[in-house]
N, C-alpha and C positions, 0 to 999 in steps of 0.2 A: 511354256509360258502361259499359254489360255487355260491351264490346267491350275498352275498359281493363282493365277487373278479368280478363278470360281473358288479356288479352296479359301483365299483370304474373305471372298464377300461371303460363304456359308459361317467360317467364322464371325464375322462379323455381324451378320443378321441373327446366329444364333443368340447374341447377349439382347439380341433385341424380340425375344421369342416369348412365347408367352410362358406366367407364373410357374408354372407345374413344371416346364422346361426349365427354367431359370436354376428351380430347386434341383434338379439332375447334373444339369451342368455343371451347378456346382461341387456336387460330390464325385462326379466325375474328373473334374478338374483336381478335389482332396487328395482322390485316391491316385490318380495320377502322379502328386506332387508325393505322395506316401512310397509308391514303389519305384521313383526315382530314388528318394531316400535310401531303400534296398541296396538301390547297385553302387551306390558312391566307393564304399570300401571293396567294392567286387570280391565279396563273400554273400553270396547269396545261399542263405538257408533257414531251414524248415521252420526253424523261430521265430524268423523274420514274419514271413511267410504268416504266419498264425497269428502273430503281433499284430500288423496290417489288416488281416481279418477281421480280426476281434475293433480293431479301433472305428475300421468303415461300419460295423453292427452297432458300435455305442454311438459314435458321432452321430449316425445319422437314420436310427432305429430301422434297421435293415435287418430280414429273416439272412441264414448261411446263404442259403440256393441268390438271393437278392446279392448279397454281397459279393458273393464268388464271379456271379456276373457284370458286377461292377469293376472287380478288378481286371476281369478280360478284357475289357471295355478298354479301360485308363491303359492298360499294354498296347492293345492299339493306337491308342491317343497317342502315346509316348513315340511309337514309332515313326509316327509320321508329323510330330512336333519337332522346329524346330528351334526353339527356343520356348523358355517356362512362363513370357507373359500372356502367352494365351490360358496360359492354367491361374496365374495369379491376377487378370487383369479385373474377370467377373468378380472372383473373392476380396480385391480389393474397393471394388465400387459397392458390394453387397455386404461383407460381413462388419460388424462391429469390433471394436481395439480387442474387446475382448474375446470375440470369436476367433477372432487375429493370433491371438498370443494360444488362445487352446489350442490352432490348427501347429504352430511354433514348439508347443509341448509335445505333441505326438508325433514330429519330428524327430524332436528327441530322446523319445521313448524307443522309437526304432534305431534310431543311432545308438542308444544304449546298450540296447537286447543282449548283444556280444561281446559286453563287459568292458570292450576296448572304444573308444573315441578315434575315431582316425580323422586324418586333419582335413581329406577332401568330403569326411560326413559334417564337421564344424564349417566348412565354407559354404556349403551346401544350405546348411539350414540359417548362417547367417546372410548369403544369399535373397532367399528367399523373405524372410525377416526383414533385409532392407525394400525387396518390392512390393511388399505391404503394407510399408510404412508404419515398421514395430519397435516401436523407439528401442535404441540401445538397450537400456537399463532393464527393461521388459525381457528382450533375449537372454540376457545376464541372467535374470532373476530365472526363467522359468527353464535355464539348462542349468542353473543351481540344484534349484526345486527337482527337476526328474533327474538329475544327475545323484542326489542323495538318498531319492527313493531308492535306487538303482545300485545302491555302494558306493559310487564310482568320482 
């Protein structure tokens, strides 16, 4: 129980940390939200894997070794999350509609990767998309948009 109550007020003080922390968190919280994407369809592979890399280096101008670190990070995180508004609650108070709907497209770049749409990666990322506060039409639009880059 006293173990709860410290881990809720570290989270909680961390949204209230300083600048430089804010910016970690957040990507920490991305990538988080990126390699839960992964496991939705419980095929986890190599492509995935390298997708998710590649996205934590462009989102968020990170060297491999920086990134690789990042995602060990956000598997921890995930482990001991339980539930996803501690990853979406910073990114909802800090990023802009449009940051919003980027973080919603490389969602669905990784739900794409394996050609196939499974329906717990669509709930997942519409999920998500509602605790954001990403309008419908915006979802629609940008699993259109990476849906066609994609084939698919």
């Amino acid at each position: 129980m006293l173990n709860q109550i410290k881990l809720f007020f570290e989270q909680h003080l961390a949204l209230l940390a300083p600048e430089d922390n804010v910016e970690e968190t957040l990507q920490l919280a991305a990538a988080a939200l990126f390699l839960e994407m992964m496991t939705m369809d419980d095929k986890i592979g190599l492509k995935e894997q390298e997708v998710i890399l590649s996205l934590i280096q462009q989102n968020f101008s990170l060297k491999f070794e920086q990134a690789t670190l990042l995602m060990e990070l956000a598997e921890q995180q995930i482990k001991q999350a339980t539930d996803y508004f501690q990853f979406t609650s910073l990114i909802n108070k800090t990023y802009s509609l449009e940051q919003k709907i980027h973080l919603i497209e490389s969602l669905w770049k990784i739900a794409f990767i394996d050609n196939v749409l499974d329906v717990q990666e669509e709930y997942f990322v519409r999920k998500i998309a509602e605790l954001l506060h990403v309008p419908h039409s915006a979802f629609i639009l940008s699993k259109d948009r990476v849906g066609a880059d994609n084939k698919i």
